[in-house]
N, C-alpha and C positions, 0 to 999 in steps of 0.2 A: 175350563180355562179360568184364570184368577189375573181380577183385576182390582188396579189403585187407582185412586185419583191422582191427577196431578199435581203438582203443588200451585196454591192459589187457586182452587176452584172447588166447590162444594158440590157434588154429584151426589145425590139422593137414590138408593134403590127403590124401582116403581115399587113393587108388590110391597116393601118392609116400610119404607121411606124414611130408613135409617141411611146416615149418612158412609160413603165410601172411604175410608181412612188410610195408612199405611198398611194396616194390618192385610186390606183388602177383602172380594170375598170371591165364590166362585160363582161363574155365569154360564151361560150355555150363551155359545158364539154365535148360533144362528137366530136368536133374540133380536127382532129389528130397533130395539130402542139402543142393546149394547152395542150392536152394531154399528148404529149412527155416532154414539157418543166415542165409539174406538176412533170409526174414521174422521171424524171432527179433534180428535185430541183431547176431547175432555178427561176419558179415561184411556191408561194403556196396560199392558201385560205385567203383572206382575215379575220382578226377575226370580227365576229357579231358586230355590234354595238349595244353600250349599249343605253336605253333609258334613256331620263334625267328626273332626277329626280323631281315628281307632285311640282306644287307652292303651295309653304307655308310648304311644308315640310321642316322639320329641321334633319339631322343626330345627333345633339346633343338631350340630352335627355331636359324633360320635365322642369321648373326651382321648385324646392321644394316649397311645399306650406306652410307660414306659419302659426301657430296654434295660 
């Protein structure tokens, strides 16, 4: 599992006691200290990441053909 700090709070990794940042890092969930700081709020789940988007895909639509 991969987690962030929240914003506005400084969370230290026990073993590194490097700080938690956006980047995040991963944890094992069954950890009673991540544990405590998930269900306290300090830290939460990182969101998924999205995959990027195939090349040569375009989000725009097709250009009209004309007749």
């Amino acid at each position: 599992m991969k987690i962030v700090s929240v914003p506005g709070r400084l969370v230290r990794d026990p073993a590194t006691q490097r700080s938690v940042d956006s980047d995040g890092i991963d944890i094992d969930p069954t950890d009673l200290n991540w544990a405590r700081l998930l269900a306290d709020g300090d830290v939460v789940e990182a969101p998924a990441d999205t995959p990027p988007a195939p090349k040569g895909a375009s989000p725009r639509a097709a250009p009209a053909q004309e007749a």
